[in-house]
C-alpha positions as CSV (number, residue, x, y, z in Angstrom):
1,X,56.6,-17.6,7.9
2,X,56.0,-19.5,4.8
3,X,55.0,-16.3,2.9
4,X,58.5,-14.8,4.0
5,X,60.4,-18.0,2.8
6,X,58.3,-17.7,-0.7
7,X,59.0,-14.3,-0.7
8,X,62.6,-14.8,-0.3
9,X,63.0,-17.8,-2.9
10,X,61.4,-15.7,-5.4
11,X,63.8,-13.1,-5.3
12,X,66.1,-15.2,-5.2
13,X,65.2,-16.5,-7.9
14,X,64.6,-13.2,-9.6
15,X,68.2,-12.0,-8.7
16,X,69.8,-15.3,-10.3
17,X,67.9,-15.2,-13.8
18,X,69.2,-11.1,-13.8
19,X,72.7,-12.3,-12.6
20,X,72.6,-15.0,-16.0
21,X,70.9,-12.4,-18.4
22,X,73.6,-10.1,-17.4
23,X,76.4,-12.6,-17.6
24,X,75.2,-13.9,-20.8
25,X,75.4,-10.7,-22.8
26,X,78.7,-10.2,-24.7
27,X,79.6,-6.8,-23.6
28,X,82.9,-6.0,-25.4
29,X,80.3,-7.5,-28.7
30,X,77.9,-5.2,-28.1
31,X,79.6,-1.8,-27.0
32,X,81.4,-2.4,-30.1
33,X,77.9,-2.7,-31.9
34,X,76.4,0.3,-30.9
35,X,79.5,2.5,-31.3
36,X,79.7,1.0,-35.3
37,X,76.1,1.7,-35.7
38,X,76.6,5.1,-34.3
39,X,79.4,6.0,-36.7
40,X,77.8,4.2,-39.7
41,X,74.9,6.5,-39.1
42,X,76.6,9.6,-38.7
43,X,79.1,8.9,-41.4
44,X,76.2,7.9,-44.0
45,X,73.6,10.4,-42.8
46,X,75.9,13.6,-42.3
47,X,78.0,12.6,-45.4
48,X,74.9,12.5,-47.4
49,X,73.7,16.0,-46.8
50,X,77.3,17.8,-47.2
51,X,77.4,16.4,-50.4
52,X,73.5,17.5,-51.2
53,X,74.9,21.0,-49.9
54,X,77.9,21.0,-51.9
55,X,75.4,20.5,-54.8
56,X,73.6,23.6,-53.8
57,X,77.0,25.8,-53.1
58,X,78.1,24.6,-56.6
59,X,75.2,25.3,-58.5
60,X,74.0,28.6,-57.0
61,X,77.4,30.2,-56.2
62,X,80.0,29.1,-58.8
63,X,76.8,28.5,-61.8
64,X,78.2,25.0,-62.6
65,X,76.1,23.3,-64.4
66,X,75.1,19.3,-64.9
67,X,77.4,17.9,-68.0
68,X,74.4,16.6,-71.1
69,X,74.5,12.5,-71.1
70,X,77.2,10.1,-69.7
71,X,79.6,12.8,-69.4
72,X,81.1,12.3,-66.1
73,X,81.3,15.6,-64.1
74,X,81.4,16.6,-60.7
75,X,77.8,15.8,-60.2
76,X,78.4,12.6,-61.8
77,X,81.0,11.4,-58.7
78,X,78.9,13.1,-56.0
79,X,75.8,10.5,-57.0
80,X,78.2,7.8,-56.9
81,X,79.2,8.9,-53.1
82,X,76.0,9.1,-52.5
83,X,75.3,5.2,-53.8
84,X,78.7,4.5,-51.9
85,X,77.2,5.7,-48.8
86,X,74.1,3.8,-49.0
87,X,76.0,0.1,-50.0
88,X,78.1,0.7,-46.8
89,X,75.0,1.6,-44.4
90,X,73.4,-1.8,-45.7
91,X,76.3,-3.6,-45.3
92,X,77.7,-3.0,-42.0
93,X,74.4,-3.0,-40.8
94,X,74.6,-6.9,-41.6
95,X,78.5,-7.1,-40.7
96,X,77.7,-5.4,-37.1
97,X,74.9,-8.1,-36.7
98,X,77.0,-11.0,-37.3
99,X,79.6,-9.5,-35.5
100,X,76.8,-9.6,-32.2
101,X,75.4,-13.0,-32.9
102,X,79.7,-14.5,-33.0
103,X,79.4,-12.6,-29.4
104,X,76.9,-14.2,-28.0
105,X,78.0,-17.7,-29.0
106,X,80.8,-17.4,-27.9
107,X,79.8,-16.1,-23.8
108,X,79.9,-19.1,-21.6
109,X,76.4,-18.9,-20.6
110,X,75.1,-19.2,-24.2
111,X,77.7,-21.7,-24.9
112,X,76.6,-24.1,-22.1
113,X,72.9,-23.8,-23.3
114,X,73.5,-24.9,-26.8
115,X,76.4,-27.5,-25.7
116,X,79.4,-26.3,-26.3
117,X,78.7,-24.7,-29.5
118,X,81.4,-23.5,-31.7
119,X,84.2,-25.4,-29.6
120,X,84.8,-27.0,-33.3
121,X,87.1,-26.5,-36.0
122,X,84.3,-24.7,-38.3
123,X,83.6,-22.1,-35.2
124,X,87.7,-21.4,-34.7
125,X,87.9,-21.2,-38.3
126,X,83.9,-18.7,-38.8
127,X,85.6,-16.5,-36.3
128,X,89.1,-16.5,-37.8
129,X,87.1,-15.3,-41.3
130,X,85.4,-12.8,-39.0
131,X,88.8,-11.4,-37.8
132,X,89.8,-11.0,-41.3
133,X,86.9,-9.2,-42.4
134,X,87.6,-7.4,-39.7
135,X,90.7,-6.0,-40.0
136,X,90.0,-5.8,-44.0
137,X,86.9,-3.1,-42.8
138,X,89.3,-1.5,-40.5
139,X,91.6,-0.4,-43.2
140,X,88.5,0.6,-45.1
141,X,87.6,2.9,-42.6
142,X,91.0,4.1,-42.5
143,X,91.0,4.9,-46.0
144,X,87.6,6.6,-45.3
145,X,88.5,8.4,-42.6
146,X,91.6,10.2,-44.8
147,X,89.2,10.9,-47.6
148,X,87.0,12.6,-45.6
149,X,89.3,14.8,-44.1
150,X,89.8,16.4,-47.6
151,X,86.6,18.2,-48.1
152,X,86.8,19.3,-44.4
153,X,90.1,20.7,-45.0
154,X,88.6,22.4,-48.1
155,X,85.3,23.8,-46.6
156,X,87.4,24.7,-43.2
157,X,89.3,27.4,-45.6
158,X,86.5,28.7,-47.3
159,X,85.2,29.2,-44.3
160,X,88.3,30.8,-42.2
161,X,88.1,33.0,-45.5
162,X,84.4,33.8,-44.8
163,X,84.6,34.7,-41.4
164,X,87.8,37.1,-41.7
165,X,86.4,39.1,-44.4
166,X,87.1,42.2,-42.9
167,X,91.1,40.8,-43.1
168,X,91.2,39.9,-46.9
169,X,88.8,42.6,-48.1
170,X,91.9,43.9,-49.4
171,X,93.8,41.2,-50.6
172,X,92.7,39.5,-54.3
173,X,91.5,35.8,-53.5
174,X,89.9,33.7,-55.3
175,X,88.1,30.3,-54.9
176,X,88.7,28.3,-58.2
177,X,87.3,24.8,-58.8
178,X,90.0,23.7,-61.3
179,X,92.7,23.8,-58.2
180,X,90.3,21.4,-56.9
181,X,89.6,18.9,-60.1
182,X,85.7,19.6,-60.1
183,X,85.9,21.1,-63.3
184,X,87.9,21.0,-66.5
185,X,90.4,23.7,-67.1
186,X,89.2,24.9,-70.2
187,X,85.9,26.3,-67.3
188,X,86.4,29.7,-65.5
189,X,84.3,28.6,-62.1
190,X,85.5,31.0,-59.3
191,X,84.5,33.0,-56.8
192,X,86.9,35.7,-55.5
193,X,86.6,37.8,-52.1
194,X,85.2,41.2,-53.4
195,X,82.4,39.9,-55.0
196,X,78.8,39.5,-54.4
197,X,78.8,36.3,-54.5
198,X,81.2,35.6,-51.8
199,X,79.4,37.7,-49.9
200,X,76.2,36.0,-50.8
201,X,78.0,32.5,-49.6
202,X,79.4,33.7,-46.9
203,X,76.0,34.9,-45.0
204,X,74.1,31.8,-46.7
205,X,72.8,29.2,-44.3
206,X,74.8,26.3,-46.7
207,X,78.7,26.9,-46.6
208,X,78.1,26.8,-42.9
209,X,75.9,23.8,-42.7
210,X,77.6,21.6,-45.7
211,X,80.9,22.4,-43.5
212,X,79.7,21.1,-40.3
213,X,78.0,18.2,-41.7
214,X,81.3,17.1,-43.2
215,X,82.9,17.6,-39.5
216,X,80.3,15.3,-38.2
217,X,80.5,12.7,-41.4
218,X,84.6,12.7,-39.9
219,X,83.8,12.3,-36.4
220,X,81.4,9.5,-37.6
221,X,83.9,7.5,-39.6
222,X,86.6,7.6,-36.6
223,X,84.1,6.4,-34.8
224,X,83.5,3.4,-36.9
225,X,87.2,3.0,-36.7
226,X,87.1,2.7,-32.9
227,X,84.5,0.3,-33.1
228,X,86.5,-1.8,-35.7
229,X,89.4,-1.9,-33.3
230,X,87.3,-2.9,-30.7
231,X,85.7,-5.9,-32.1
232,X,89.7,-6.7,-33.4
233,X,90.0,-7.3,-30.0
234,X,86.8,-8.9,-28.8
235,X,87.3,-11.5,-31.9
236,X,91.0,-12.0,-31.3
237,X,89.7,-12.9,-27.4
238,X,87.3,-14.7,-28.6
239,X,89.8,-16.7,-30.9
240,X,92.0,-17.9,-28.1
241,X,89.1,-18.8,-26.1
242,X,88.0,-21.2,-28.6
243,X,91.1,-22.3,-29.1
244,X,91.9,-23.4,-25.4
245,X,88.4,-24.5,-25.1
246,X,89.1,-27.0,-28.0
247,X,92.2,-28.3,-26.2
248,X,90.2,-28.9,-23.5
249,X,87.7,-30.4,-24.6
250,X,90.3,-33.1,-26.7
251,X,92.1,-33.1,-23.3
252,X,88.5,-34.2,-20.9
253,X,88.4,-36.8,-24.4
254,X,91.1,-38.9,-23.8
255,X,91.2,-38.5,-20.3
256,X,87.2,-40.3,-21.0
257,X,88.9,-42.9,-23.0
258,X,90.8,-43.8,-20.3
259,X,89.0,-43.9,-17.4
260,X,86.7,-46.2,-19.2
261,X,89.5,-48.1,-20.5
262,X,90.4,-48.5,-17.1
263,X,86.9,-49.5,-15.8
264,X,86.7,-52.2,-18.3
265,X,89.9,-53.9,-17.3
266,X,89.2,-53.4,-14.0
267,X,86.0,-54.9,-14.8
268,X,87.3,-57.9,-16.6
269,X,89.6,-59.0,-14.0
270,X,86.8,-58.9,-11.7
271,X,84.9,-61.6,-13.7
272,X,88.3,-63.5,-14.2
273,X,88.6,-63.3,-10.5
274,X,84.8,-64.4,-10.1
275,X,85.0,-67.2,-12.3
276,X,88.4,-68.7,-10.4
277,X,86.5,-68.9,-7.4
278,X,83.7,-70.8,-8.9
């Protein structure tokens, strides 16, 4: 019988600890975590190797060639996208953990264990900056987003062009990189439909690839989008909870004050009556 009632108390107890790990964990925080992380990686990863393909395509199919010096080229800005891409996988890998730690300061059961933590003007006022930052990254990732939709549009015609070849085997098309800014004017870098070498890029293993990859790099940064709009909400939540909890708090203050206001008049008439009487 006493075996049964241990048994019982422990899960019990079991079931309450999982009940408070559970209830502690910022959810809305941390979905919006992982769903940054996961666009980060696919944006910075995926976006990394289209632009290492459009390297290749560039080099082996249109022969354009790396610019002698500081001469800023095409190859030039591709390295600095590539730089881009690693400050922005560093840096919202720190902006998505601050993001998680604000979370779970913020969830009741956390709060209660540290005391009320960030019921204060500097916690109101870290997670207002937050919210800013926020939104600030949100446009970001707009602005990301749109740019990356560029080279997809680009590669998604070379590659309509490359898999109806039977349709413009008759028509004279051309792919020239000075409609595109990638090289000066004064260069002759094309590749046009009858030739070998549009053949050659067609069947290679790289248009394909580099234009997937970018599709993937898109997908990525609308992810990291989502997740920014998501923790615009969780922080803006998080916000008014704060702010309530701080009128609360001043609230439970003065209504302290006076209850022990109270007590001590109550308590000095009681001598005053106590002394009479003696």
């Amino acid at each position: 019988m006493e075996e049964n009632m241990d048994d019982s108390q422990s899960q019990k107890g079991c079931k309450e600890c999982c009940e408070r790990c559970v209830g502690s964990l910022p959810w809305a925080s941390l979905i919006a975590t992982i769903l940054l992380y996961m666009g980060v990686a696919l944006f910075c990863g995926c976006g990394h190797e289209a632009l290492s393909g459009t390297v290749t395509i560039l080099q082996n199919y249109f022969e354009v060639i790396r610019a002698p010096g500081d001469t800023i080229d095409v190859f030039t800005i591709i390295d600095i996208l590539k730089y881009i891409i690693y400050g922005l996988a560093a840096g919202f890998f720190v902006f998505g953990v601050l993001l998680l730690v604000e979370g779970f300061f913020t969830t009741g059961a956390i709060r209660d264990l540290y005391g009320e933590f960030k019921i204060t003007a500097c916690g109101r006022c870290l997670t207002a900056f937050l919210m800013f930052l926020a939104y600030l990254f949100f446009l970001v990732w707009l602005g990301v987003t749109a740019f990356t939709s560029l080279p997809v549009f680009m590669y998604f015609n070379v590659w309509s062009m490359c898999q109806n070849t039977s349709v413009v085997e008759g028509a004279n098309l051309c792919l020239d990189l000075r409609q595109f800014g990638a090289v000066t004017i004064s260069e002759d870098r094309k590749v046009c439909t009858g030739s070998d070498k549009f053949y050659k890029m067609c069947e290679s293993n790289e248009l394909d690839l580099t234009f997937h990859l970018f599709v993937c790099a898109l997908a990525g940064a609308g992810a990291a989008v989502i997740a920014m709009v998501h923790f615009l909400m969780a922080l803006a939540a998080n916000w008014g909870y704060l702010k309530d909890a701080s009128r609360m708090q001043k609230y439970e203050d003065i209504k302290s004050k006076e209850e022990q206001e109270l007590h001590d008049i109550h308590s000095t008439r009681s001598k005053e009556r106590l002394n009479a009487y003696t």
